[in-house]
N, C-alpha and C positions, 0 to 999 in steps of 0.2 A: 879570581878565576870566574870567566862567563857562566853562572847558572846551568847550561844549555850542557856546557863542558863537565861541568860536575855531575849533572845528572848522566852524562854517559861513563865515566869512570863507574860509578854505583850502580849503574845497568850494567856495563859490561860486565861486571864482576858478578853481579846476581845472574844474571845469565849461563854465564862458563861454569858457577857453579853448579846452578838446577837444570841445564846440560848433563854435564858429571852426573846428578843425583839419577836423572833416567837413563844413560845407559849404563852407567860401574858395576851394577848385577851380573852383566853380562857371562864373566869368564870364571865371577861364584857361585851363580845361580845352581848351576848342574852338584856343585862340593857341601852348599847350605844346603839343597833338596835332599841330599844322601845325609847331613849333618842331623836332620828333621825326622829323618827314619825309612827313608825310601830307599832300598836296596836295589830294584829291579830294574838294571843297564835302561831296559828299552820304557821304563814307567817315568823315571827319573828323567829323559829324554822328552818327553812325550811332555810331563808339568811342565820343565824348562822351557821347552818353546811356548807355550800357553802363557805361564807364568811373567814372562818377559813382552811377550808382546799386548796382551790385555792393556797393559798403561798407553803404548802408541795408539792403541783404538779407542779407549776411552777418551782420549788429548784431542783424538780427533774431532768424536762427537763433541766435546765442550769448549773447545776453545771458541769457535763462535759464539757460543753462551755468553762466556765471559769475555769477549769483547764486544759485546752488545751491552754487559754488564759495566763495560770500561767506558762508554760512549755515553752512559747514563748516570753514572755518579764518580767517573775520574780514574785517571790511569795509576795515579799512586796507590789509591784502595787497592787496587787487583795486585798491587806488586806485593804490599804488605801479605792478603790474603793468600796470594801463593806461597810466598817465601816462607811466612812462618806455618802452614799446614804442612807443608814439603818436609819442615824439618822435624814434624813431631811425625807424622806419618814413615819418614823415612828411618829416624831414632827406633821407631814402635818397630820396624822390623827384624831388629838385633834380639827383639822376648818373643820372638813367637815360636810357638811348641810344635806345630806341624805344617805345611804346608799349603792348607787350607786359609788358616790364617795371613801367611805370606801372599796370598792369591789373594785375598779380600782386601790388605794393605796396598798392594799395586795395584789393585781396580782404582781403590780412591784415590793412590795417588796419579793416575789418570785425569781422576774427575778435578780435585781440585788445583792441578799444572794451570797456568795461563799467565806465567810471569814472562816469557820471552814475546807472546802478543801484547803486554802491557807494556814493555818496554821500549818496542817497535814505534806503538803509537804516539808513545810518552816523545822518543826522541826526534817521530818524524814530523809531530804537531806542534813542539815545542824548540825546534831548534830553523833560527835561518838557513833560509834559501840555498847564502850562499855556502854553508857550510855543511847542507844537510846529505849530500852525498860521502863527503867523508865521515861524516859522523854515523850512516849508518850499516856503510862499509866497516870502521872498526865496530860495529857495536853487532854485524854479524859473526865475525872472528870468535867473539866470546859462545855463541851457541853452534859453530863451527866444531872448533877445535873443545868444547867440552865432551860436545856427545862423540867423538873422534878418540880423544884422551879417556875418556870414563873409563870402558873394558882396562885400559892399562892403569889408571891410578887404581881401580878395584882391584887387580891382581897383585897390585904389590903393598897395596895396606893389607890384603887376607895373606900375604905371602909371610910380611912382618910383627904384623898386629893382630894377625886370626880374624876368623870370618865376622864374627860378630860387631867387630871396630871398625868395619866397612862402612854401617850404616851407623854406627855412633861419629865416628870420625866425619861421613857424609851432614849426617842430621845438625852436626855443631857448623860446617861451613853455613848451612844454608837459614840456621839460624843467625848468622853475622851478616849475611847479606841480608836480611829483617833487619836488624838492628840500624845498617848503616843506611839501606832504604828511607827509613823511617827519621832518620837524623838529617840527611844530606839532600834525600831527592827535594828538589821541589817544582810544583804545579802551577799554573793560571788555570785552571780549570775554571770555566763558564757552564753552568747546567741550563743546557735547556728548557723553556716551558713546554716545547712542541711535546706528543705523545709521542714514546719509543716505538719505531715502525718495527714490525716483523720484518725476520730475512728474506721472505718473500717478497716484499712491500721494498726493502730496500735493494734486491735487486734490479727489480721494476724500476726504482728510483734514477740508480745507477747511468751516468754517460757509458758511453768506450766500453760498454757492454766484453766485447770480444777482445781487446786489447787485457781487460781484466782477466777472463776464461782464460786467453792465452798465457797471462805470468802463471794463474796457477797452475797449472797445466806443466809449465817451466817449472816450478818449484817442486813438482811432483818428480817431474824426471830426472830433475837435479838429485834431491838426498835418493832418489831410487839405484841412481850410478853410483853413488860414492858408498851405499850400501849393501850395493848387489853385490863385493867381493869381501864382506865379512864373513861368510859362512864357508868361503875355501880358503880362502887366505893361507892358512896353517896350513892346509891341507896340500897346498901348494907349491910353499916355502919346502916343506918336506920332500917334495920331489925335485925342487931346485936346490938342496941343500945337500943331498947323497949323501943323509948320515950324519950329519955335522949337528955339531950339538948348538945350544941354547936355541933352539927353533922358536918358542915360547917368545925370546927376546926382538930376535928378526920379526916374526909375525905384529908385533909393536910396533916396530918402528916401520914397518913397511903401509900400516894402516892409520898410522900417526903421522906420518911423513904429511901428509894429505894437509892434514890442521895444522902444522908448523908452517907451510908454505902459505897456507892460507890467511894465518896471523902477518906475514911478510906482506905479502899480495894485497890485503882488501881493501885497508885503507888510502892506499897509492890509485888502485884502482876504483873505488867510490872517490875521490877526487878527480881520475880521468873521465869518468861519467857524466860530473857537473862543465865540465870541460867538451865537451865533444859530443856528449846523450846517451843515457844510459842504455839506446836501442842500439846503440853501434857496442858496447862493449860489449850486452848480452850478447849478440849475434856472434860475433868474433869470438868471444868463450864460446860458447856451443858448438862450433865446428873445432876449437883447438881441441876441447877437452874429447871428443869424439873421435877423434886424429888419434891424441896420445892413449886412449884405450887403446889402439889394434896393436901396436909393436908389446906391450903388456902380454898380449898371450904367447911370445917367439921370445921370451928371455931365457937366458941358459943360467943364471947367476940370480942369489937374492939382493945385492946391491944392483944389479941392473932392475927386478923391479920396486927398490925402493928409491930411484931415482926417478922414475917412469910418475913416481906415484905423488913424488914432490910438485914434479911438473905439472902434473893433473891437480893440484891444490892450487897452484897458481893461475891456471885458468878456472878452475872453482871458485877462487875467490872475485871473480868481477862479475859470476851470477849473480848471488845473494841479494848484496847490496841494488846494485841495477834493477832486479825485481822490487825490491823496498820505492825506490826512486820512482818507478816510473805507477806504480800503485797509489801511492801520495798523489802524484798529479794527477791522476785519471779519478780520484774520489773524493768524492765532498769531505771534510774536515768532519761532518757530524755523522758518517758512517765511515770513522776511519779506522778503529777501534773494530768494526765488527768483519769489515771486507782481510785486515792483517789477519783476524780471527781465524777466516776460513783459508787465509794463506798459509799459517801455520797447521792447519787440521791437511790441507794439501803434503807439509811436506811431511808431516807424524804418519801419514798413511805410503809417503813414499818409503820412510825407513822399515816399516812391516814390509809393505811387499817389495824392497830392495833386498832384504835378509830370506825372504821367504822363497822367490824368483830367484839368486844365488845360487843357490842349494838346491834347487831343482832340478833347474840348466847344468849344473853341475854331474847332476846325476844321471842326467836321461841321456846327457850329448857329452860330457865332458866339461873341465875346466878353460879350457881355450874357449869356449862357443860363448860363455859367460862374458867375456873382455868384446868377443866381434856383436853379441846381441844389445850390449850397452850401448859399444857406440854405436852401432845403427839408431837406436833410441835416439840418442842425441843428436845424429846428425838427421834424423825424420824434425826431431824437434828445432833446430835451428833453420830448419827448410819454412817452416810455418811459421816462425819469427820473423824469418825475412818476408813473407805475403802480410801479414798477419798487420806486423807491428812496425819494421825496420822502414818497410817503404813507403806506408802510410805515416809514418813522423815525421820523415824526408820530405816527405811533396809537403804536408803543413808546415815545416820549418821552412820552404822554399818557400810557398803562399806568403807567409807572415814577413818576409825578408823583402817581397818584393813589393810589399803593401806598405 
């Protein structure tokens, strides 16, 4: 097996699982907070959302850290260092006595995430040309469908195994994707003599300046859609369900649907990217997936929108990767590690205020307005792809073609 190949099987997997590891709190956070000693509906409420989102802002702040950290002594350190702090950090949450504790444990495991940016870089620097769209189309499916699956593999390990074997059961995957990291990946890693530039110095540095602003900008709006209907979701299901029981279930599979489509999708679609340009898929997702929002709010049945929702994973799945792709090309090799950096801190801030925006909109205008404001988002954001990014590749591809 190609090197290039093995180290994405052990990415993908360390991935999907330290996915899983940040969002699985989700659907026990509110059952552990009462489990810890908190009685008080609207106090218990109030930790819960703190308590949950503190690790997306802290991911934010550091993950360019540590990919500046990846760009200066190698993308396998930062995976080791992830995976195994993730797993004693996330293990240590199963002993903690109150709440406070569990808030100090999610800060850090905040601070020290930066395994899905190490593995970005790992497979976008180390794997050919021609293969590198596919490769890192499937290698977003794994931080796709983790952080997608989390809330539901968390709810049925606390369902079977009680709360506490959430994060023991959590902390022993993420300790095997160490183990296998450490056995399997492997690096060419060259260090440079030059001195490590500051982020500001390597912006400056930076070509395509605004082609770069615009993916992240994409990658923002991106997890900020497919986040912005976690907080009604259930809430909605219930009103399409008239009473019908396993709502819990539906609510699953309705928001799961998303990440199963998207494991179908992304590798077919990271190879139509190396095929045709990853500005043509981008743009083509963006206007699909903002399409299939709007009929989302006019459904009478919960199979009609967990069909809606599969479909919206299949146009999800040929952002990802295309933003991956066309980031690689627009960045020097020696700030490649810190630019994926702040693309991941892009979409950990789109998942806060995906879940936060949700739940707002929900409240002040209703659940409907929540499906018509996303895809406006999107489809604002596919308008600026096409000035941006689509038609300026076009006329260079047309330039280079006629030269």
């Amino acid at each position: 097996m190609p090197i290039w190949k093995r180290n994405l099987i052990v990415c993908w997997f360390g991935t999907f699982v330290t996915s899983i590891g940040m969002s699985q709190i989700a659907p026990v956070l509110p059952l552990y907070i009462k489990h810890l000693g908190v009685d008080n509906a609207a106090h218990v409420a109030q930790l819960a959302g703190l308590t949950f989102g503190i690790t997306f802002i802290m991911s934010a702040i550091f993950s360019p850290i540590w990919g500046q950290a990846a760009d200066r002594f190698g993308r396998k350190p930062m995976l080791l260092r992830a995976s195994f702090g993730m797993a004693i950090i996330i293990g240590c949450m199963g002993f903690t006595h109150n709440v406070y504790e569990l808030m100090a444990l999610r800060t850090l495991q905040g601070v020290i995430t930066g395994f899905a940016t190490a593995c970005t870089a790992l497979i976008a620097t180390q794997t050919d040309e021609s293969h590198a769209g596919w490769a890192l189309g499937t290698l977003s499916t794994g931080a796709i469908t983790g952080s997608l699956l989390g809330p539901l593999v968390g709810g049925l390990i606390a369902e079977h195994f009680g709360l506490q074997n959430v994060f023991f059961m959590t902390g022993g995957l993420l300790f095997v994707a160490f183990a296998l990291t450490a056995l399997f990946v492997k690096e060419n890693f060259a260090k440079s003599a030059k001195k490590v530039r500051t982020t500001k110095e390597v912006w400056r540095a930076l070509p395509n300046k605004s082609f770069i602003l615009t993916m992240f900008v994409t990658f923002f709006t991106l997890t900020l859609a497919l986040y912005s209907v976690e907080p009604i979701i259930t809430v909605y299901m219930q009103q399409l369900s008239a009473g019908a029981s396993h709502i819990a279930l539906l609510s699953g599979l309705a928001f799961s649907a998303s990440g199963l489509a998207s494991i179908m999708a992304a590798p077919r679609l990271g190879k139509l990217s190396d095929r045709i340009g990853a500005q043509r898929v981008i743009f083509i997702a963006l206007i699909v997936a903002g399409i299939v929002f709007i009929p989302q709010a006019f459904v009478s049945h919960p199979w009609e929108l967990i069909a809606l929702r599969f479909i919206l994973g299949l146009a999800i799945a040929g952002l990802n990767p295309s933003v991956n792709i066309l980031i690689k090309k627009m960045t020097p090799p020696e700030f490649t590690g810190r630019v994926f950096g702040i693309t991941n801190s892009a979409g950990y801030l789109g998942i806060f205020a995906g879940s936060v925006f949700g739940g707002q909109i929900a409240a002040f205008l209703g659940i409907q307005y929540v499906f018509f404001i996303t895809s406006a988002l999107l489809l604002t954001n596919a308008t600026w792809v096409y000035f941006k990014v689509y038609k300026k590749l076009n006329t260079q591809n047309q330039l280079l073609k006629e030269h």
